[in-house]
N, C-alpha and C positions, 0 to 999 in steps of 0.2 A: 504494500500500500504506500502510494505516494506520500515524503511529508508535507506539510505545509508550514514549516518552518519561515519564517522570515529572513530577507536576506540581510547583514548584518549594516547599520547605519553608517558606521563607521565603513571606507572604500578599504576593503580586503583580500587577498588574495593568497594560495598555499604556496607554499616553497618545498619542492623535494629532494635534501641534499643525498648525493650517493662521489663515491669515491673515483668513478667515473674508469675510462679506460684508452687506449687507441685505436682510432679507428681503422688504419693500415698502417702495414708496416714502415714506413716512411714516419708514423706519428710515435714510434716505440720508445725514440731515444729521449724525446722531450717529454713524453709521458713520466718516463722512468727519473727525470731527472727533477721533473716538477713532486715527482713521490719524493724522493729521497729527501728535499730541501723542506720536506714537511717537519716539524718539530715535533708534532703531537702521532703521526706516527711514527717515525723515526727518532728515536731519543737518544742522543748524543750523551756522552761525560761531559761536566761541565766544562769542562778544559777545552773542552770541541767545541763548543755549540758556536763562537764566532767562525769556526772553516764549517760550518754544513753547505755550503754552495758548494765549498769546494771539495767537498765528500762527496756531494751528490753529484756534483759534474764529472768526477772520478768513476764511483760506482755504475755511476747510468752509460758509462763508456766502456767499462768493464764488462757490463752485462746485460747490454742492448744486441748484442749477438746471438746472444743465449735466448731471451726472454722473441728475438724475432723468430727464430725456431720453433717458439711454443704458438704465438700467436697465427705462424705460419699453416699447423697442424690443422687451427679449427676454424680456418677459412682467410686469412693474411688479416685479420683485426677483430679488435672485443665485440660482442654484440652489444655491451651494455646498453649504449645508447641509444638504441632503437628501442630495446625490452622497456628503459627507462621512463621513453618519452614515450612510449605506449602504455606502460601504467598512467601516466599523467595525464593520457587523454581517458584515459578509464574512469577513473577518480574524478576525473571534470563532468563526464558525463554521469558516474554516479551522484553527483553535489547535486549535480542540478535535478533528476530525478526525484532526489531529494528536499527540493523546492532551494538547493541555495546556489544560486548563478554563480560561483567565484572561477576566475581563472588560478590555475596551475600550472608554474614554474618548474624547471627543472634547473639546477645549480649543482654541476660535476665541479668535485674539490681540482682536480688534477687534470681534466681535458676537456673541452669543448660541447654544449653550451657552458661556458666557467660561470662563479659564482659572479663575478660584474659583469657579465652580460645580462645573468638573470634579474641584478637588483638595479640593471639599467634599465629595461624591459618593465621590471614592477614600478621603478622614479619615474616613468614617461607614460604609466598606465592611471599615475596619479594615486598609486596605491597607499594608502596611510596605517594597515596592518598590515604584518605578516606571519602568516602561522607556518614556521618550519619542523620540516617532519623528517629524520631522515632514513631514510631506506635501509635502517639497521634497528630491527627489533630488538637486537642485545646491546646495551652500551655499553660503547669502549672510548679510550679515551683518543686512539685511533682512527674512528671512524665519525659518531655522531660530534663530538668535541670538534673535531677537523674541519667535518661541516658547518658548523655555523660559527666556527673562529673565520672560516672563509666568505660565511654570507656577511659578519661582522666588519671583515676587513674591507670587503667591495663596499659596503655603507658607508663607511669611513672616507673610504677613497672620490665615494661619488659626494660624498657633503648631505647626503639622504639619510634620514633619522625616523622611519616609523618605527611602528610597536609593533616590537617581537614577540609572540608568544611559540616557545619552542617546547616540540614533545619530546623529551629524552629518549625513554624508553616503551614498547609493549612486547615484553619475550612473551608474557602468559596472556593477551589479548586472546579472548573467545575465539573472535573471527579470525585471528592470524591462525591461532591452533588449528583450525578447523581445517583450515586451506593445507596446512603443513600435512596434518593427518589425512587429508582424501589425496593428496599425492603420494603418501606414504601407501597408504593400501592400495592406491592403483600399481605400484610398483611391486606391490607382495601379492598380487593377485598373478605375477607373469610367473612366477615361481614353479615349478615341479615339484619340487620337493617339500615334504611337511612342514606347514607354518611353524611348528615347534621346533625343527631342524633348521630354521633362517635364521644367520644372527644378524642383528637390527643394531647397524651403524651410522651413529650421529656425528657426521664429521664436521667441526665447525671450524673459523678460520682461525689461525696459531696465534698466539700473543707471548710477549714475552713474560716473565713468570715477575720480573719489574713492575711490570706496568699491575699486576695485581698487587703487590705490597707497596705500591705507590696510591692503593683506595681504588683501584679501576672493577667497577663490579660485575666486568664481561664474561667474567666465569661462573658467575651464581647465577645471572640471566640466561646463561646458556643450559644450566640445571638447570632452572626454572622451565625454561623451553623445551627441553625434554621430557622431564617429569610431567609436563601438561599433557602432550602430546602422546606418550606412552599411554594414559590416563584413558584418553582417548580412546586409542588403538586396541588396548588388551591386548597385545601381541602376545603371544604365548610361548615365543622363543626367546633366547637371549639377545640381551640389549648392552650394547658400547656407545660411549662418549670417546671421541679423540679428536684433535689437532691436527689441521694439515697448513702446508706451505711458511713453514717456517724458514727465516732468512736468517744467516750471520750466527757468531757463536755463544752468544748470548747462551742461557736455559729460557727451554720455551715450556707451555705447557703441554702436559703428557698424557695420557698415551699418544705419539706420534701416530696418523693414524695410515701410515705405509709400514710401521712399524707392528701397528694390529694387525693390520690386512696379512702379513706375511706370518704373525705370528698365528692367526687364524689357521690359515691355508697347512701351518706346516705341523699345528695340532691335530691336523683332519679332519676340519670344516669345508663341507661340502660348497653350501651356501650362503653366501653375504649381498645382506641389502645394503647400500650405500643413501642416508639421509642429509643431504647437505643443509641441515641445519640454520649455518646464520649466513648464509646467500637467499637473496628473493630476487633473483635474474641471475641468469647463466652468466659465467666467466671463466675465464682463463684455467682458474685452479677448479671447476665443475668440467669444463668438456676435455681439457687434455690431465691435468693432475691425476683428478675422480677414473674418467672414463677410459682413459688410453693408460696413465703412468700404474695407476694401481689398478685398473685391468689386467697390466700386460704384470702385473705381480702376484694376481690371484691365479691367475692361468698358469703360473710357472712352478707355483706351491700348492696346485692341485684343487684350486677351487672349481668347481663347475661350472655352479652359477654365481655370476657377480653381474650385478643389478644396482643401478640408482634412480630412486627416487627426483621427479624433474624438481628445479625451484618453482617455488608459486607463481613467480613472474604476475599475469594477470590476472588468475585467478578469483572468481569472483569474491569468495570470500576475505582475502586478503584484501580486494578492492574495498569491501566495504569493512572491514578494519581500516582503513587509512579515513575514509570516510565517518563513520565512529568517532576516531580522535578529530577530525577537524569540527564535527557536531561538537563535543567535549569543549574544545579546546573557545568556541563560540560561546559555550555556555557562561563558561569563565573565563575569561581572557585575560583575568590579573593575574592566572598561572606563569608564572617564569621559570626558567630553567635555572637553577643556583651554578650549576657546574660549566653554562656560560658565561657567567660573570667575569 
C-alpha cells in the first residue's frame, strides 16, 4: 500500500556513499592511488602519516599491475558503478512510491561520480538537507567514516553547508536481513548435497585487528549480521564467519577465509556455501577473490560443491531497507552521527 507521507518542507535529498571502484583498466592506477592516500582506510604510524601521498603513489605503482590482472578477469573494470547507481535509481523510485519525491545521489569515496560532484549536483539542486547513507550495513571506520569525511570535505570545498543527517549503521535491519537470507537460500537450494552437509560461509571484508582496539565496531556488526541472518535461515549445517582480502602485514582478522576454504576442503568437506556478507554489489574480491581464487582452492582440496550466494545489489528488500532509514531518518532529522564529528 502506497504511503502518503509528506514530502519533507525542508528541500532534501539522499546521498549514497560506497567506496567506489575503476571503471577500466586505464582507471586502476589512480583508483588504487586515490585508496591508499585515504587515512581512514589506510592507517599509517604516526611517523608516516605526512608521506601517505607518497606511500600511496609508491604502492598504487607497485601494485597497479597486479590489481589490472584481477580486474582484467571479470570483464577489464568494477561493476560497482552501474550496480550502484542502479540501486539509486531503485531507492528513488521506491521514495516516491512511497509518497516522498526526493532525489538520490550517488558519492564514490575513490572514483567517479566522486563525493564533489555529488555535493555539486545536491549545491545547484538547491538542496538544504542531506540524509547520507552508506552502502555498508557494518560500520567501519574504513568504509562509512571514509564516506562522509569525503561528502564533508566536498562541502567544505564547495562553501555548501546543509544538514547532515547520516545513518551509520543497519547490520541487523529487518529488511537488509531479509534480502541477505533469500539470496542465501537461493544459493542453498542449487546444492546436491544434504543441507546438513553444506557448511555456511560468511565471508566479510578483512580489517585490521587495529582498527578494532582503536573502538571500530565492524566486527560485532558483522556478528550481528550473521547471527540475524542464521536466525532466519535455520540452516541446519555448519556455519563460518571469516575474513577475506587482506593487505600488508599488519594482523588482520581471522579466520582468513582462503585459509577456511582450504582448511574445509582438506578436513573432507564436500560442500561450501560462500555468503558475502558485508558486500551489497558485486566486486573485485566477490567475482574473482570469492568465485575464481577460492574456487580454484576448493577444487584443489577436494571440495565438490563450492557455491556463492549473489550480493543483494537491488534486491527489493534491501531497496526498501534503504528506504526504511530515509523514512526514519525524516522522522527525526536531529539524528547525527557522533562518529562524524
Amino acid at each position: 500500500m502506497q504511503s502518503t507521507m509528506r514530502e519533507p518542507v525542508v528541500p532534501t535529498g539522499v546521498v549514497l556513499t560506497q567506496v567506489g571502484g575503476p571503471d577500466d583498466l586505464a582507471s586502476v592506477r589512480p583508483y588504487l592511488q586515490s585508496f591508499f592516500s585515504d587515512p581512514d582506510l589506510i592507517r599509517l604510524p604516526g611517523w608516516m602519516k605526512p608521506f601517505q601521498g607518497v606511500f600511496a603513489w609508491g604502492i598504487a605503482a607497485w601494485r597497479a599491475p597486479y590489481s589490472r590482472s584481477l580486474y582484467a578477469s571479470i570483464g577489464g573494470g568494477s561493476p560497482i558503478r552501474a550496480q550502484t547507481e542502479a540501486q539509486a535509481k531503485a531507492l528513488r523510485w521506491e521514495l516516491r512510491r512511497r509518497g516522498m519525491d526526493l532525489p538520490v545521489l550517488v558519492a564514490m569515496r575513490h572514483s567517479q561520480p566522486n563525493s564533489l560532484a555529488a555535493m555539486r549536483t545536491a549545491r545547484d539542486m538547491g538542496l538544504r538537507r542531506l540524509i547520507v547513507i552508506g552502502l555498508f550495513p557494518q560500520y567501519s571506520f574504513s568504509t562509512t567514516l571514509s564516506g562522509l569525511v569525503g561528502v564533508r570535505k566536498a562541502l567544505a570545498a564547495l562553501d555548501y553547508h546543509p544538514d547532515l543527517v547520516a545513518i551509520e549503521e543497519y547490520c541487523d535491519d529487518p529488511e537488509y536481513i531479509a534480502a541477505v537470507a533469500d539470496v542465501t537460500r537461493r544459493a542453498l537450494r542449487a546444492f546436491a548435497a544434504p543441507a546438513r552437509d553444506v557448511h555456511l560461509v560468511f565471508s566479510a571484508h578483512g580489517l585490521p585487528v587495529s582498527y578494532i582496539r582503536d573502538g571500530d565496531p565492524y566486527l560485532s556488526h558483522v556478528q550481528r549480521s550473521v547471527k540475524a541472518v542464521t536466525g532466519v535461515l535455520r540452516h541446519p549445517g555448519p556455519v563460518h564467519i571469516s575474513f577475506q582480502s587482506r593487505l600488508g602485514p599488519q594482523k588482520w582478522l581471522e579466520p582468513s577465509s582462503e585459509h577456511l576454504i582450504r582448511s574445509l576442503g582438506e578436513s573432507g568437506v564436500k560442500a561450501v556455501c560462500v555468503v558475502p556478507i558485508a558486500f551489497v554489489s558485486e566486486h573485485v574480491e566477490t567475482l574473482n577473490e570469492i568465485d575464481l581464487q577460492y574456487g580454484d582452492i576448493a577444487r584443489q582440496t577436494g571440495i565438490l560443491e563450492f557455491r556463492r550466494a549473489c550480493t543483494v545489489k537491488c534486491h527489493p528488500r534491501y531497496i526498501a531497507c534503504l528506504a526504511g532509514l530515509v523514512q526514519r531518518a525524516l522522522a527525526a532529522p536531529e539524528a547525527r552521527t557522533a562518529r562524524a564529528s
